[in-house]
ZATI-791322 format. One record per residue (C-alpha): residue number from 1; y, z, x. Coordinates in Angstrom, 3 decimals, padded with zeros to 6 digits. Example, Ala and Ser with C-alpha at 12.3 -4.5 7.8 and 13.67 -1.06 7.14 Angstrom:
REM residues 2
+------+----------+----------+----------+
: resi :        y :        z :        x :
+------+----------+----------+----------+
:    1 : -004.500 :  007.800 :  012.300 :
:    2 : -001.060 :  007.140 :  013.670 :
+------+----------+----------+----------+
//
This chain:
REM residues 246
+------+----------+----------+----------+
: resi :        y :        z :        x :
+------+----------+----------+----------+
:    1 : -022.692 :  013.199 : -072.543 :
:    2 : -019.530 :  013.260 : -070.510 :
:    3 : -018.029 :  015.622 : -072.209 :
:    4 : -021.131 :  018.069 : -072.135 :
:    5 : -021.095 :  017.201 : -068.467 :
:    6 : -017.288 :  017.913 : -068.246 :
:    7 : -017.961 :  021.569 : -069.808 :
:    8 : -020.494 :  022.668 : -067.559 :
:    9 : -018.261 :  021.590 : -064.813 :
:   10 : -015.546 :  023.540 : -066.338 :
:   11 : -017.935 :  026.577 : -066.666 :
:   12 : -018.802 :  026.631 : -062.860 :
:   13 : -015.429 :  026.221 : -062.018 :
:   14 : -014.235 :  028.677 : -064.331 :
:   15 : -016.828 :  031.491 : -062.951 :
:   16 : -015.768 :  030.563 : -059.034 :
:   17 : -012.498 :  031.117 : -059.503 :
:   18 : -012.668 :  034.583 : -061.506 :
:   19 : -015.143 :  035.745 : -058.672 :
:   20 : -012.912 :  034.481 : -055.774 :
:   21 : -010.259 :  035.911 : -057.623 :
:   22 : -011.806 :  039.610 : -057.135 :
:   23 : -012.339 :  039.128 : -053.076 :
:   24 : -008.416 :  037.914 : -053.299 :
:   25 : -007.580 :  040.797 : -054.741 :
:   26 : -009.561 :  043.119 : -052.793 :
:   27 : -008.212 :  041.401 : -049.763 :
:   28 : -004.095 :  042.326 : -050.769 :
:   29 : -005.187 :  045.828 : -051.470 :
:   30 : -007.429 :  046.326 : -048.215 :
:   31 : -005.295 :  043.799 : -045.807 :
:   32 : -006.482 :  045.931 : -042.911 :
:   33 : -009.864 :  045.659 : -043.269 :
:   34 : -012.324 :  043.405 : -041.975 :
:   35 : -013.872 :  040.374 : -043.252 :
:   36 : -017.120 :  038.425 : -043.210 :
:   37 : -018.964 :  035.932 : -043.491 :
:   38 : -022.751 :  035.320 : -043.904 :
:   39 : -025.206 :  032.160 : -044.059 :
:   40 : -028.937 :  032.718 : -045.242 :
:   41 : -032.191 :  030.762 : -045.494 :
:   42 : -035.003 :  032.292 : -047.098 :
:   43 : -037.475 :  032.015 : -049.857 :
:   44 : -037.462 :  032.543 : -053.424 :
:   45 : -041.038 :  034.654 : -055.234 :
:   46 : -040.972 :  033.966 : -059.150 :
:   47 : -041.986 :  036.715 : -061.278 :
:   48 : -042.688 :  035.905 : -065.201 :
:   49 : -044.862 :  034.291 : -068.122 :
:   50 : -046.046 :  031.563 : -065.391 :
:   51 : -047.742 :  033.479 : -062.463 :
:   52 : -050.895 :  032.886 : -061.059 :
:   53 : -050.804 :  036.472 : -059.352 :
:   54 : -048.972 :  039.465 : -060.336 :
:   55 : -047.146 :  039.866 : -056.649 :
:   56 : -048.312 :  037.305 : -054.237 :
:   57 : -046.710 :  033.855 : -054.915 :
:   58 : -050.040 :  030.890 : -054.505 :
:   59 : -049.818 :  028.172 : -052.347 :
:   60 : -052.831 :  026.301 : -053.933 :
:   61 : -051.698 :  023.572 : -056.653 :
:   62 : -048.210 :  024.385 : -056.746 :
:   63 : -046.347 :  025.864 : -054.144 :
:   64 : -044.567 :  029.480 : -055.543 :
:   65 : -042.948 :  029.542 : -052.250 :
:   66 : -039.583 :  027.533 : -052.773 :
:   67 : -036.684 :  027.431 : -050.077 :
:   68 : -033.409 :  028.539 : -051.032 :
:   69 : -030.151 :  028.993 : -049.183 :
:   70 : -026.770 :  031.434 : -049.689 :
:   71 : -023.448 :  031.631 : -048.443 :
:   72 : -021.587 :  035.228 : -048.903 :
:   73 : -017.899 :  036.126 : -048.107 :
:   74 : -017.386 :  039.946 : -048.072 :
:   75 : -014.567 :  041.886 : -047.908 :
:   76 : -014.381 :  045.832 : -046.972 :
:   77 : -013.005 :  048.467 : -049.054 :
:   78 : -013.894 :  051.706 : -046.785 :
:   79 : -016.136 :  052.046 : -044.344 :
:   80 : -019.573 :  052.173 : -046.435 :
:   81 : -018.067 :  050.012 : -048.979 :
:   82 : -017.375 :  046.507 : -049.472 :
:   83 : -017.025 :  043.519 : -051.822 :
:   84 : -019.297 :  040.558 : -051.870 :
:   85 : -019.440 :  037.361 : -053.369 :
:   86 : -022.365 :  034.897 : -052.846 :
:   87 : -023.361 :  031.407 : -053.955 :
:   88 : -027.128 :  030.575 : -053.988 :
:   89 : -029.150 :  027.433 : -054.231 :
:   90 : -032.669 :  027.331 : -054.521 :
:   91 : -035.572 :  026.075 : -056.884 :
:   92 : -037.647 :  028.753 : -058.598 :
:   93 : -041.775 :  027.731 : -059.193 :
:   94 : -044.504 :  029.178 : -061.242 :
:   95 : -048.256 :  028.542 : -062.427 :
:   96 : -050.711 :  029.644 : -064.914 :
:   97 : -053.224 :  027.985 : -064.169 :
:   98 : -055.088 :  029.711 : -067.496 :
:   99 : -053.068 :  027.445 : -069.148 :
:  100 : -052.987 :  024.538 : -066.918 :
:  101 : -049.174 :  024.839 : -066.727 :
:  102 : -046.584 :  025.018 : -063.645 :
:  103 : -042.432 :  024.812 : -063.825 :
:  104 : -039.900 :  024.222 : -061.654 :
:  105 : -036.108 :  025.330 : -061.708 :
:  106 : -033.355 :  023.985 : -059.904 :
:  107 : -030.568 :  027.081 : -059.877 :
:  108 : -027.258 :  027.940 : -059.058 :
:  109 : -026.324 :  031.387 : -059.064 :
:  110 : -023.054 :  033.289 : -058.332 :
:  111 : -022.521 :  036.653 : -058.568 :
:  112 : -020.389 :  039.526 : -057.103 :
:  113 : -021.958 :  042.416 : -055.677 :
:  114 : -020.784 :  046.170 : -054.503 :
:  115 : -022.709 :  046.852 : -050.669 :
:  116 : -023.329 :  050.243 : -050.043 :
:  117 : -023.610 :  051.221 : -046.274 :
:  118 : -026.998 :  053.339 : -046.396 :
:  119 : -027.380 :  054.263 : -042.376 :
:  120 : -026.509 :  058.155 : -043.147 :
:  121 : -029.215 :  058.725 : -045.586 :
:  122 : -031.110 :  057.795 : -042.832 :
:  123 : -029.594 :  059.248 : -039.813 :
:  124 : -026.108 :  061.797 : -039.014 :
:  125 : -025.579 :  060.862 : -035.659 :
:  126 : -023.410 :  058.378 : -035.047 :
:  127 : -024.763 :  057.900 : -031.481 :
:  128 : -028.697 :  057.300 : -032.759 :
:  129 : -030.976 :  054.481 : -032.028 :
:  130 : -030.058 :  053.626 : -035.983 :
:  131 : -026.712 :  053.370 : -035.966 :
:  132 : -026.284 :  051.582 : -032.360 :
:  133 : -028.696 :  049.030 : -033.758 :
:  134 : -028.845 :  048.130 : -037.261 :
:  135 : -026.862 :  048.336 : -040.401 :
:  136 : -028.954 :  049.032 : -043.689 :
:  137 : -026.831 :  048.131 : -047.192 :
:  138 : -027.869 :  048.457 : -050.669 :
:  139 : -026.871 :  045.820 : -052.616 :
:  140 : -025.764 :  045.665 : -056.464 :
:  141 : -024.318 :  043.417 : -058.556 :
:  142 : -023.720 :  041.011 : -061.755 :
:  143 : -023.207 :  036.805 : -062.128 :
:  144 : -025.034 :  033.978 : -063.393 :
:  145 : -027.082 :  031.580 : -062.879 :
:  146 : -027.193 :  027.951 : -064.183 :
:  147 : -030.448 :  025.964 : -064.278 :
:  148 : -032.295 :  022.729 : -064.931 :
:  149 : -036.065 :  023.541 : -065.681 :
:  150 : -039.091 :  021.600 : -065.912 :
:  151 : -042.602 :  022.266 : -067.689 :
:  152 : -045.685 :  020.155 : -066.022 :
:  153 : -049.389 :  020.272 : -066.863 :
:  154 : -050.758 :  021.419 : -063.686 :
:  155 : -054.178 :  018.939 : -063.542 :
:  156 : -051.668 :  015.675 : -064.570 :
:  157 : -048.198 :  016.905 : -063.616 :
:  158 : -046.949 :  015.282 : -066.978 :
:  159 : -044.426 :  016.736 : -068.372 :
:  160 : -044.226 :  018.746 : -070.940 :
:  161 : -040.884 :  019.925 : -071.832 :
:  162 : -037.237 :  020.264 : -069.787 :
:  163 : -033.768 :  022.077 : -070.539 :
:  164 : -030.788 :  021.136 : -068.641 :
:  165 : -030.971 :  017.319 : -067.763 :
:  166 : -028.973 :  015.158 : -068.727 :
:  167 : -029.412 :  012.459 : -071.201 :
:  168 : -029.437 :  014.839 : -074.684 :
:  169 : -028.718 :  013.879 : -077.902 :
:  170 : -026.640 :  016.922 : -079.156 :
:  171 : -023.158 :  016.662 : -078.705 :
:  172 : -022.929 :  020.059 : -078.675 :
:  173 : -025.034 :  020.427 : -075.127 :
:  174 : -024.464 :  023.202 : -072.818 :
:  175 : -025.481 :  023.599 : -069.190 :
:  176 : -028.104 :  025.862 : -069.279 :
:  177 : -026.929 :  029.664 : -068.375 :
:  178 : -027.778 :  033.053 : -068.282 :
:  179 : -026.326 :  036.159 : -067.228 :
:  180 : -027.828 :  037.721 : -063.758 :
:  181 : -028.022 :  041.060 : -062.347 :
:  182 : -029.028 :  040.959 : -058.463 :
:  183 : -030.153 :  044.017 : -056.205 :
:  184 : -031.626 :  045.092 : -053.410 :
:  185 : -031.041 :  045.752 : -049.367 :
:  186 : -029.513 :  044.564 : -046.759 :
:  187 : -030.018 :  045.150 : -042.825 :
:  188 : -028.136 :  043.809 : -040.260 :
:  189 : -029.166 :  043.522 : -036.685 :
:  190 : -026.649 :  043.813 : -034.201 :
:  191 : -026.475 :  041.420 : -031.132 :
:  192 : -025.386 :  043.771 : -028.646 :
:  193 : -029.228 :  043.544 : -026.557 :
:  194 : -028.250 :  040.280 : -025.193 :
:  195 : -025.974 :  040.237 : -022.393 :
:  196 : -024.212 :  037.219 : -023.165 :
:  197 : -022.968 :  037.969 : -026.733 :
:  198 : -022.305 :  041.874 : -025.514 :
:  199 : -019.757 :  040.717 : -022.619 :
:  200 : -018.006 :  038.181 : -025.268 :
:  201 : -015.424 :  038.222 : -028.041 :
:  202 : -018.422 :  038.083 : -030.292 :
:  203 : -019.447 :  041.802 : -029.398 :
:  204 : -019.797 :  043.999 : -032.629 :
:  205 : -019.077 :  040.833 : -034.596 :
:  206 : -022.495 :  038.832 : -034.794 :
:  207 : -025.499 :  040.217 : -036.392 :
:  208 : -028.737 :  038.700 : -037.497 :
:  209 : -029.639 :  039.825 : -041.065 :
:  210 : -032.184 :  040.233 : -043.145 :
:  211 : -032.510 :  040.671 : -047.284 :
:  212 : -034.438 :  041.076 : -050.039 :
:  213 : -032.305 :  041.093 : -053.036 :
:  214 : -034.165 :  040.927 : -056.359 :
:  215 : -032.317 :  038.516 : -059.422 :
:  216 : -033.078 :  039.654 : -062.959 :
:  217 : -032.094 :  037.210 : -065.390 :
:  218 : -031.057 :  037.684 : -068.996 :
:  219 : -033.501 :  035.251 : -070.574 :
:  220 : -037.001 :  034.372 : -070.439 :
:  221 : -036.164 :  030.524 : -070.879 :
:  222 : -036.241 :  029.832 : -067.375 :
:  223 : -039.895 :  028.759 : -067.457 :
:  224 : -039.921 :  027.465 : -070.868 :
:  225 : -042.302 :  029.782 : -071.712 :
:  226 : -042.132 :  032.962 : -074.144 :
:  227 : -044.620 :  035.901 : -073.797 :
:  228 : -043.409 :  038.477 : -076.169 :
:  229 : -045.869 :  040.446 : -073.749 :
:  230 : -043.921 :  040.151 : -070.770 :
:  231 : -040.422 :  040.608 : -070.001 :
:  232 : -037.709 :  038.652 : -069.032 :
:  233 : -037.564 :  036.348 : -065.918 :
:  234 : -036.762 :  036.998 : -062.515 :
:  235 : -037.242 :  035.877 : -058.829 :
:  236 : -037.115 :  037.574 : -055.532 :
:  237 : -034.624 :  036.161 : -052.409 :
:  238 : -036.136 :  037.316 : -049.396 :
:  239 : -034.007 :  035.519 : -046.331 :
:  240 : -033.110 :  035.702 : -042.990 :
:  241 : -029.327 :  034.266 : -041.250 :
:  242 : -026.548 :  035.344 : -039.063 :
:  243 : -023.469 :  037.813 : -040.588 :
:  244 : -020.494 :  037.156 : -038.782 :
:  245 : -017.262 :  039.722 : -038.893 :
:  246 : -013.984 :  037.370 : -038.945 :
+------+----------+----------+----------+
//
């Protein structure tokens, strides 16, 4: 079991380090750039084999609505593109309530992401209400995501099967993992409205942001439930926190 435990260490170590790696890199090319820094609290919306409704999560029973959190470190390349990494925590929930079943997934994901600035498909002007205001990114990228899932009847909340805790019998365990392919947008607010943070050193570095990136995952184990109907598993981040330029 240790050395099972060990591995999956290894594995998340192993994946930080190539990621952080990238910024690094993209930080000795572009040493003149700016950096960031970003802290988000949001929600995240399952979407697979156990859903009671097609788009809106249920609150009835179990709650779909799970809170999740993210730290990102970014690092320009021009000035519409830059490189981010981000570290996510959350637990995904579903129910089918056809079938009496719910699940819950503790996850870790990490991924690396290109961020597109999108302002001028919206507006030219430099000087507009748009571009004085907000910031609007699209957001693309690949990682993974490591998970510990549960399967629970929904009327007794026995349960019914799990993947990824810890005792197992096979020596050969692995940490649960599975390749992950975020996107989505990106708008950032800026702080210049209140007088305070306008007349300080924080001016044009403080935003308040706001995203909805959506995770597809490469497996449809993270329910513990196969639907050779349905496609593979994936859940929505929609959060709000505070971007700060360094």
């Amino acid at each position: 079991m240790k050395t099972s435990s060990n591995k999956s260490i290894f594995y998340i170590l192993l994946t930080c380090v190539l990621l952080l790696g990238s910024v690094t890199l993209n930080a000795q090319i572009y040493k003149d750039r700016n950096f960031s820094a970003q802290l988000n609290f949001g929600t995240l919306t399952y979407f697979g084999d156990l859903k009671a409704y097609r788009y809106i999560p249920t609150t009835r029973g179990n709650n779909e609505l799970t809170p999740a959190y993210s730290f990102s470190c970014q690092g320009r390349v021009n000035n519409a593109l830059a490189v981010r990494l981000t570290y996510i925590y959350g637990v995904v929930s579903g129910t089918e309530k056809l079938l009496d079943r719910y699940f819950r997934s503790s996850t870790h994901n990490i991924s690396i992401s290109g961020v597109l600035l999108l302002n001028q498909l919206f507006s030219k002007s430099k000087n507009s209400y748009l571009n004085e205001r907000m910031l609007i990114y699209g957001v693309f990228g690949v990682g993974r995501v490591y998970y510990q899932s549960k399967l629970y009847n929904l009327k007794t909340n026995k349960v019914l099967k799990e993947k990824g805790y810890l005792p197992v019998t096979d020596p050969n365990y692995e940490f649960p993992k599975a390749a992950v392919v975020p996107f989505g947008f990106s708008v950032n607010f800026k702080f210049t409205n209140h007088q305070y943070v306008y007349n300080s050193k924080f001016k044009d570095r403080l935003y308040f942001n706001l995203e909805m990136i959506m995770y597809a995952i490469d497996t449809d184990d993270l329910d513990l439930t196969h639907d050779p109907d349905k496609r593979k598993d994936k859940y929505l981040f929609t959060s709000f926190g505070i971007y700060c330029v360094l």
